[in-house]
N, C-alpha and C positions, 0 to 999 in steps of 0.2 A: 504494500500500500504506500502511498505519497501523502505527508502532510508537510505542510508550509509554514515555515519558521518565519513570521513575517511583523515586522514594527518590534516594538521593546522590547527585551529579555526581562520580566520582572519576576517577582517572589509572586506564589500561588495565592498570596491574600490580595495582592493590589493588581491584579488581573482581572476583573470585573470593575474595577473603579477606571483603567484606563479604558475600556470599552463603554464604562457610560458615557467615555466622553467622546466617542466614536473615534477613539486609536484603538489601532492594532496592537497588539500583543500577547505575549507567550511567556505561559510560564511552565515550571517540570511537569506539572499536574498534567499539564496538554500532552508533553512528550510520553511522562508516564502512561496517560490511557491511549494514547497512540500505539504506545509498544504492545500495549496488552493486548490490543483491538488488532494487533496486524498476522494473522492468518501464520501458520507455523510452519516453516523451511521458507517464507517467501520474503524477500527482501524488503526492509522497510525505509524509502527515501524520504530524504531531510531535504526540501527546496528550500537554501537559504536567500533570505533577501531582508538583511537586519543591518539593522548599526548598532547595538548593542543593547546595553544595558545592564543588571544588575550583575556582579562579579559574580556573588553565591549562588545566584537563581541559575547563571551559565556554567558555571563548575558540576552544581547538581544535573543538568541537562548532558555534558560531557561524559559524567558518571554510570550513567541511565545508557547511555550512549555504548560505554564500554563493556556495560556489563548486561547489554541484549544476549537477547537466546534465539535472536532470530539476525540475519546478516543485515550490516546499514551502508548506507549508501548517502552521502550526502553533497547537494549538488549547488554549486553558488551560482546561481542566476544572476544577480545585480553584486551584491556587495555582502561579506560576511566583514562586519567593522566588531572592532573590539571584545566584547562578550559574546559577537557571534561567533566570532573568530575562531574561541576556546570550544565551543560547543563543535565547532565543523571537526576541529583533532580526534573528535570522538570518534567518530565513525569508523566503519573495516574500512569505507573509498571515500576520499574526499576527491571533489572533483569541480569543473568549473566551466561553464560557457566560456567563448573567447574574449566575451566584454565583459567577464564578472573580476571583483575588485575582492584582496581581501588586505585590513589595513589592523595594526598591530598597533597599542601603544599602551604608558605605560597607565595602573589605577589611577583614581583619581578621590579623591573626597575633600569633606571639609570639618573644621575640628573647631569648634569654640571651647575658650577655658585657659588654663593655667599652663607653663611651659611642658609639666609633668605628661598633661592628656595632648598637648602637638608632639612630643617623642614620642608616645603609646600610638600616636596616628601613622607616625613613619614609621616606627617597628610593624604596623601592620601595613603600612604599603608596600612594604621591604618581601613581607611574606608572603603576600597575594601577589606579587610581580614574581618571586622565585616559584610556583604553583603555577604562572602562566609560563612560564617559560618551559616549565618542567613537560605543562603539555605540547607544546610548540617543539620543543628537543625529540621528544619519545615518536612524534611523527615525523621530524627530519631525517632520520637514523644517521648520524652524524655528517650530512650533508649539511647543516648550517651551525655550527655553534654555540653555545650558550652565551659567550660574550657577543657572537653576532648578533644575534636574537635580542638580546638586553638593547645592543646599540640602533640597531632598529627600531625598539619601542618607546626610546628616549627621542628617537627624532619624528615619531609619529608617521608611521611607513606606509603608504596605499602599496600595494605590489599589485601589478596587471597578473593577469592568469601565467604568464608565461611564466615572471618572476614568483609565483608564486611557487610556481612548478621545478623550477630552479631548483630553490629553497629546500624545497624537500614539505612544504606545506599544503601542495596536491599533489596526487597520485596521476591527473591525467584533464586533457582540456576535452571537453568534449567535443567531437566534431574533428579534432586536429590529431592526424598521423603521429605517430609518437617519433619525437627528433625533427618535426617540422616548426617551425617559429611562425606561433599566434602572432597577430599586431591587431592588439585591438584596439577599439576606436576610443577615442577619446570623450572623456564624460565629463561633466561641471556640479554635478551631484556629492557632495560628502556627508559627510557622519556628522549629523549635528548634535545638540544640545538633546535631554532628558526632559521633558517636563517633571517640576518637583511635586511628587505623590503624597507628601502632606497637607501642601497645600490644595492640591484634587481632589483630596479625601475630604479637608475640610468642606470647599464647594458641593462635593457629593452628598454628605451630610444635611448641609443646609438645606441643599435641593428639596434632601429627603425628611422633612420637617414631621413628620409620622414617627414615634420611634418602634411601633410595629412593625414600617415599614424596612427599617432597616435591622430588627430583628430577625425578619424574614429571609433579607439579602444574607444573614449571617446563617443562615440553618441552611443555606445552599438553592433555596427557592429563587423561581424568577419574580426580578421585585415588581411592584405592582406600576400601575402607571401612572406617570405624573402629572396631574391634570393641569396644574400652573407651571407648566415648563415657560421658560424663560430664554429663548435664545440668548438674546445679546446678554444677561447675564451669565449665560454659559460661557459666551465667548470672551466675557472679562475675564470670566475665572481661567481660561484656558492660556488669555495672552501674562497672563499674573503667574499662572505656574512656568511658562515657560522661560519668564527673566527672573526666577531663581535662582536660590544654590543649591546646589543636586544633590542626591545620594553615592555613594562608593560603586562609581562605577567602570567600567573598561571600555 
């Protein structure tokens, strides 16, 4: 079966809060029933077209990834950017159109407080960048480095399919003889920004002015409907999360 790894990588709880606000998103819960739901001996493909998102949500996805019982196959259509990134090493085949992008760089968060919790912030950037790399390494198979890998993520890397293939980060371009040179086309598309899920949840909340109603959303039910929906205050809340400061992401 084919499912489409498509908009945010986020944690299983704020996966419903970015679709109310009609974004895409993914989180393990998806991949998890995905894997369950895919039919036994048959191959199950991962179409990536992400720019990332949450570290742990993508490490879990990666995880799930390696430790299928069924073969994976994952295919980068557009772009596997940062937490997608780590998710695509998962798979038995990573693989790419000849215009798909995949771009590497280093975590990121933000840390209010005392000097003591900004070094607790670096110690754990330190560990979540040695964790990405470790995935990036183990599908290189010593075609690229770990000092490579670190120095690529430092300078925030797109790789075209070819380079990615290089690397040791695909297995194969789709469409392209093996030892032929992709040139793919040129795109003006990147990885942007996260909208901040505090402040969406906040908005969502409000929306949901019921607290039945979000009772319900909490026991797993489809929530009820909104009879005083609000565009343009949706749309405030939406342009407010996206000038943010974000979560710990890749």
């Amino acid at each position: 079966m084919t499912y489409n790894l498509k908009g945010v990588i986020c944690a299983d709880e704020d996966a419903q809060i970015y679709r109310h606000f009609g974004m895409a998103a993914v989180c393990p819960g998806d991949i998890r029933q995905a894997l369950a739901e895919n039919p036994a001996g048959e191959t199950f493909v991962l179409e990536v077209n992400s720019g990332g998102g949450s570290v742990y949500a993508g490490f879990e996805m990666y995880s799930l990834l390696r430790g299928a019982t069924v073969p994976t196959r994952a295919e980068v259509q557009s772009l596997a950017g940062s937490a997608a990134s780590v998710v695509l090493m998962g798979a038995d085949v990573a693989v790419a159109s000849p215009v798909g992008q995949v771009m590497i760089h280093l975590p990121r968060t933000s840390t209010e407080g005392s000097q003591t919790e900004h070094r607790e912030s670096v110690q754990m950037l330190e560990a979540v960048t040695a964790s990405i790399i470790a995935a990036y390494e183990h599908k290189c198979r010593k075609k690229t480095s770990a000092a490579a890998l670190r120095r690529m993520m430092e300078r925030e890397t797109f790789l075209t399919a070819q380079e990615a293939l290089d690397a040791g980060l695909l297995d194969e371009i789709i469409g392209v003889d093996e030892g032929a040179s992709a040139k793919p086309m040129r795109v003006f598309n990147a990885a942007g920004s996260l909208p901040d899920i505090d402040r969406l949840r906040a908005a969502y909340l409000a929306e949901r002015k019921s607290p039945s109603a979000w009772k319900c959303a909490d026991d797993g039910a489809p929530p009820p409907p909104v009879s005083n929906f609000n565009t343009a205050a949706r749309a405030r809340a939406i342009a407010l999360a996206e000038a943010g400061i974000y979560q710990t992401i890749i």
